[in-house]
C-alpha positions as CSV (number, residue, x, y, z in Angstrom):
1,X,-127.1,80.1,-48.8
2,X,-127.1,79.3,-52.6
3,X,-130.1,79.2,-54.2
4,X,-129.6,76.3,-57.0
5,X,-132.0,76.0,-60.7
6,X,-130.8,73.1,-62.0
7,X,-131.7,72.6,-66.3
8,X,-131.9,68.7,-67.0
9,X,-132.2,65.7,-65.3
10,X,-130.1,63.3,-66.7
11,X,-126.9,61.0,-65.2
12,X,-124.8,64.2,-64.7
13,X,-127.6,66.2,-62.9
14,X,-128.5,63.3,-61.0
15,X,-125.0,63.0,-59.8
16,X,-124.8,67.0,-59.2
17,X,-127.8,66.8,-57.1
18,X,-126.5,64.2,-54.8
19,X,-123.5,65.8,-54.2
20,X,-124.6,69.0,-53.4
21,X,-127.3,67.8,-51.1
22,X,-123.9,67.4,-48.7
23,X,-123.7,70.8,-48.5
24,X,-125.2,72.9,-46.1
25,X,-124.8,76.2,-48.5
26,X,-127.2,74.7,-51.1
27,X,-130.9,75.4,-51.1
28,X,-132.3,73.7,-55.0
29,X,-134.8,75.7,-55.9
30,X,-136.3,73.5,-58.9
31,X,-135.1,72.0,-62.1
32,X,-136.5,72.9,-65.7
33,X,-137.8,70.0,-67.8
34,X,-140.0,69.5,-70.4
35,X,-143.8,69.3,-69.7
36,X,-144.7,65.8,-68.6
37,X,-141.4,65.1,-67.3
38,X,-142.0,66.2,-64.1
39,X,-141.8,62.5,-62.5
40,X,-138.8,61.5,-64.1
41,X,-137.7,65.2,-62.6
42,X,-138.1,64.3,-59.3
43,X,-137.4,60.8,-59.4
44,X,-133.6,61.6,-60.6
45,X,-132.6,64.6,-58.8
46,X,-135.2,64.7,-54.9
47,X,-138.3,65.9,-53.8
48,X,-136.8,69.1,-52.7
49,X,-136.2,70.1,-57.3
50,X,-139.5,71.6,-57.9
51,X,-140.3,70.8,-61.7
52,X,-140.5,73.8,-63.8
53,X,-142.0,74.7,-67.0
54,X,-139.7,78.3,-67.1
55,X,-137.4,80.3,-65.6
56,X,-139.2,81.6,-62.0
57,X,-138.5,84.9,-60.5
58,X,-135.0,86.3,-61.2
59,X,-134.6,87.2,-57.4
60,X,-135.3,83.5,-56.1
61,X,-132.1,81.8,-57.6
62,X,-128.2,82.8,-57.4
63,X,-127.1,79.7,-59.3
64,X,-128.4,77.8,-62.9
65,X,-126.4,74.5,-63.3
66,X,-127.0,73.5,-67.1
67,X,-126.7,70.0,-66.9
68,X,-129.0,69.2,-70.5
69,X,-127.0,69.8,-73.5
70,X,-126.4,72.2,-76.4
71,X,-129.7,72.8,-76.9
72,X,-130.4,73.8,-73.4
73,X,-127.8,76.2,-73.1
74,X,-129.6,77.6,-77.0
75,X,-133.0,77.6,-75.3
76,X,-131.8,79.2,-72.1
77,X,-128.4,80.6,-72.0
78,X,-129.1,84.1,-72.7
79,X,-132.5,84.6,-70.7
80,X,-130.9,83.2,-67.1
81,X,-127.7,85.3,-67.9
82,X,-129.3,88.7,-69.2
83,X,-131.7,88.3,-65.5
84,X,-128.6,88.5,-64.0
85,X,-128.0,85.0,-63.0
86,X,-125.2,83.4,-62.9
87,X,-124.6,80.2,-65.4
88,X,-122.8,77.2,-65.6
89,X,-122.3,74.9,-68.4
90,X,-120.4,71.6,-69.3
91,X,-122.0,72.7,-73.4
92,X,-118.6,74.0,-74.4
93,X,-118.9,72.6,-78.0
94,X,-121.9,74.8,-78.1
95,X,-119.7,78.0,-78.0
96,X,-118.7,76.9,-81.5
97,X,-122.0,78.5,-82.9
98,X,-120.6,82.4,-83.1
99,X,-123.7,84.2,-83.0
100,X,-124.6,81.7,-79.7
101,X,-121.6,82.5,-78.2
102,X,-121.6,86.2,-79.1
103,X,-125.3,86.7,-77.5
104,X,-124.6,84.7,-74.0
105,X,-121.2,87.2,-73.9
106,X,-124.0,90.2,-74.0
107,X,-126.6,89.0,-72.2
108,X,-123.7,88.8,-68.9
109,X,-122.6,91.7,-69.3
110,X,-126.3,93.2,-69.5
111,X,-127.1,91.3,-66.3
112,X,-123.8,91.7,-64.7
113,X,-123.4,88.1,-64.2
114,X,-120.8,85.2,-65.3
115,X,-121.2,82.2,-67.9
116,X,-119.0,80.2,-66.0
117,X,-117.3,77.4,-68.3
118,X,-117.0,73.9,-66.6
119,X,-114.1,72.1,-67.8
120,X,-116.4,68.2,-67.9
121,X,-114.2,65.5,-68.9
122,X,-110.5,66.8,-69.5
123,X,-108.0,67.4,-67.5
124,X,-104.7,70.2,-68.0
125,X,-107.3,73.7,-69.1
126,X,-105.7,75.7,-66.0
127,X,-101.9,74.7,-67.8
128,X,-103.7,75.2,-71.1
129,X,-105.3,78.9,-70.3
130,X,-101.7,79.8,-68.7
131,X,-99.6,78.5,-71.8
132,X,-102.2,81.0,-73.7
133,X,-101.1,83.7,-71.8
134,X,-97.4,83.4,-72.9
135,X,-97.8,82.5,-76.5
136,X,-98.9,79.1,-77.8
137,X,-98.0,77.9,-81.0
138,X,-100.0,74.5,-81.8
139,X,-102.4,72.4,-79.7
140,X,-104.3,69.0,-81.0
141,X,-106.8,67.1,-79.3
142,X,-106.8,63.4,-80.1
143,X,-110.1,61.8,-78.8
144,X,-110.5,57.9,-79.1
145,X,-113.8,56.0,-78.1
146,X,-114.4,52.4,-78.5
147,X,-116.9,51.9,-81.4
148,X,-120.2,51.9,-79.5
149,X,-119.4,55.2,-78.4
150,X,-119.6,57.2,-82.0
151,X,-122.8,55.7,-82.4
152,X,-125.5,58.2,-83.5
153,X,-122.7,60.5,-85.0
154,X,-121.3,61.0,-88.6
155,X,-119.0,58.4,-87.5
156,X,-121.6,55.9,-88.5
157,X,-122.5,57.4,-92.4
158,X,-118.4,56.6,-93.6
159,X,-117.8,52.8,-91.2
160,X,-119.8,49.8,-89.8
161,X,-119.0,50.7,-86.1
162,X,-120.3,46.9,-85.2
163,X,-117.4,45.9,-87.8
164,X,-114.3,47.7,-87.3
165,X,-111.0,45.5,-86.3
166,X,-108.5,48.4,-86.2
167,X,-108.5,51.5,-84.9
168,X,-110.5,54.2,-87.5
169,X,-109.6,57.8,-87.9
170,X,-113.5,59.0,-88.7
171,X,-112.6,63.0,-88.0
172,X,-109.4,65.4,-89.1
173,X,-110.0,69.2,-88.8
174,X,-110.9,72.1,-86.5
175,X,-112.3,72.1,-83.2
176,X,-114.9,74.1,-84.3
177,X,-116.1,71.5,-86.7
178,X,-115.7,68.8,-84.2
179,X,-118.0,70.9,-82.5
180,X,-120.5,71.3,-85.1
181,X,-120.5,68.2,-86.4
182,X,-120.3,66.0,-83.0
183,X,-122.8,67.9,-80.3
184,X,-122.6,65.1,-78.2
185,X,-119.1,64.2,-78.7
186,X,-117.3,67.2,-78.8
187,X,-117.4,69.3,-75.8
188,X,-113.7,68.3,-74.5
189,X,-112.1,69.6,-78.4
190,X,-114.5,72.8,-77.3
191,X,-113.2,73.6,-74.0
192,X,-109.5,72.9,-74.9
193,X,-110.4,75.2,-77.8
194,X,-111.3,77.5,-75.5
195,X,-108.4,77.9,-73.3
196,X,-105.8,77.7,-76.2
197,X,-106.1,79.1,-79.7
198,X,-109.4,78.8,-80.5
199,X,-111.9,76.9,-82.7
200,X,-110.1,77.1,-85.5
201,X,-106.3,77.0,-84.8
202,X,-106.8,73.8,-82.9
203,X,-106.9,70.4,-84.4
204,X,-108.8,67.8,-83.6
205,X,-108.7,63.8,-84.2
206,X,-111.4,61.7,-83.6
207,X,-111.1,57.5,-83.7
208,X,-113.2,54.9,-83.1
209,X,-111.2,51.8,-81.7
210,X,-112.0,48.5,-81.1
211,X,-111.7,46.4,-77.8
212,X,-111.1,49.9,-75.9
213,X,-113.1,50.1,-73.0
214,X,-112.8,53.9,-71.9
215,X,-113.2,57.3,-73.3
216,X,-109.3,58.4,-74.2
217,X,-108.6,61.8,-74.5
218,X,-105.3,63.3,-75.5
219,X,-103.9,66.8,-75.8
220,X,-100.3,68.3,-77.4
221,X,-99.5,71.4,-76.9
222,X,-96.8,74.0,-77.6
223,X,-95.4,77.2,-77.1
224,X,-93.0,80.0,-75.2
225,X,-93.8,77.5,-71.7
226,X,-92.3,74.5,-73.5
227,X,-94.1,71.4,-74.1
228,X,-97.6,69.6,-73.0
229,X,-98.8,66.2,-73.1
230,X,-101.8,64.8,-71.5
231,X,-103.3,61.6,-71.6
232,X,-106.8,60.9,-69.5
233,X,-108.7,57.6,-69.5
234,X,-112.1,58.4,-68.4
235,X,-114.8,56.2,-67.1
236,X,-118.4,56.5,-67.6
237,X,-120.9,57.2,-64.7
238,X,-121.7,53.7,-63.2
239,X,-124.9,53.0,-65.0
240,X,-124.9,55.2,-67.7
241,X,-122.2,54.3,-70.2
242,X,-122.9,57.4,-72.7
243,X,-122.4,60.0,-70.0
244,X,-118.7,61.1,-68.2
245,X,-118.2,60.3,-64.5
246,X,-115.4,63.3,-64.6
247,X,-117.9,65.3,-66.3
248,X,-120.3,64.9,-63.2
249,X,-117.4,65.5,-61.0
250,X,-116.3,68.6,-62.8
251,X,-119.4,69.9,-62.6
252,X,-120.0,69.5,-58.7
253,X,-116.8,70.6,-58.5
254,X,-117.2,74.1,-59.9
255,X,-120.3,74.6,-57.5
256,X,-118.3,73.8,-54.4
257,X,-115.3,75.6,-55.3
258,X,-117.8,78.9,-55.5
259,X,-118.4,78.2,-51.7
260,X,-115.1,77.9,-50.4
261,X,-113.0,80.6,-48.6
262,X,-110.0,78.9,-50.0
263,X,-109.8,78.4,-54.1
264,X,-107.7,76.3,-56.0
């Protein structure tokens, strides 16, 4: 039996949740959330997440699904991992902050547990990670959003997103200031960062582009293997057009995958 802590209760967590209450292997155990949030808690995810205010005992939970956000994994990251817990997180763009990414590194191997990196939204990081391994010599990430989309970014300090007729290059340069700049936009440049060259040896491409009606993500690779191309068109979670149904997938995907004899 897996003992689940879920962080955040949001569209993805709520999907999580429902998924895994298939499973026979899962026991939740609660979900954090910020004080006075409890209802919305247990009206998202089920009864059976407890809301919690902090981490409970270490020797109650096997799993901590981090469902919330940059911030979350900031707030959290290093605690659940240094108690010896194991994490996983959609918040690659996160990893983009050095002295972040250096501390969760520490804290798992002080706890002898894993920071298990969920791919979310893109497609191809298994091809990506193995074209690492035999030399790669350039990957861009292309990401195009209809307008609506890049609201609340920096997008919205250079165009009028409500105004745009043609499709509108607002970001050229590294993952890791896709990253920095974009926290809610940039976790797929992150995690395809991640399994090629890096945050700075891979470029990114943002656009905002009118009458498109799904999140377009597109990776180019090269290297000793050959060639990559990748094109996914992602839908949003039914009822929440901000938030990734592949990203809710990926994430419930990861979980299961821990409980099967067989892995692919």
């Amino acid at each position: 039996m897996v003992r689940i802590l879920m962080i955040g209760h949001g569209a993805i967590a709520s999907y999580v949740a429902a998924d895994l209450r298939t499973h026979d292997a899962v026991r939740p155990v609660g979900v954090l959330c910020r004080p006075g949030r409890e209802a919305a808690a247990r009206r998202a995810l089920g009864e059976d997440y407890t809301p919690l205010a902090a981490l409970p005992d270490p020797a109650t939970i096997d799993l901590v699904l981090d469902c919330a956000g940059h911030n979350a994994l900031a707030q959290h990251g290093v605690s659940v991992l240094r108690a010896g817990i194991d994490l996983m997180t959609v918040s690659t763009g996160a990893l983009a902050d050095e002295a972040l990414a250096t501390g969760l590194e520490e804290a798992a191997r002080a706890g002898k547990a894993c920071l298990h990196l969920v791919p979310g939204a893109i497609g191809g990081i298994d091809a990506l990670s193995a074209a690492k391994a035999g030399g790669l010599d350039a990957v861009t990430y292309r990401g195009r959003k209809p307008p609506a989309g890049w609201k609340g970014s920096p997008a919205e300090k250079h165009f009028d997103l409500d105004r745009l007729d043609a499709p509108t290059t607002h970001f050229n340069g590294s993952a890791r200031d896709a990253a920095r700049l974009y926290p809610k936009n940039a976790n797929v440049a992150a995690t395809i960062a991640l399994a090629g060259l890096g945050f700075d040896a891979t470029q990114v491409e943002l656009i905002a582009e009118p009458g498109l009606h799904q999140n377009v993500h597109e990776i180019r690779a090269s290297g000793a293997f050959g060639r990559l191309a990748l094109t996914l068109e992602g839908d949003p979670l039914p009822g929440n057009p901000r938030s990734s149904a592949l990203t809710a997938m990926s994430m419930a995907r990861a979980v299961r995958r821990l409980l099967d004899p067989v892995r692919l």
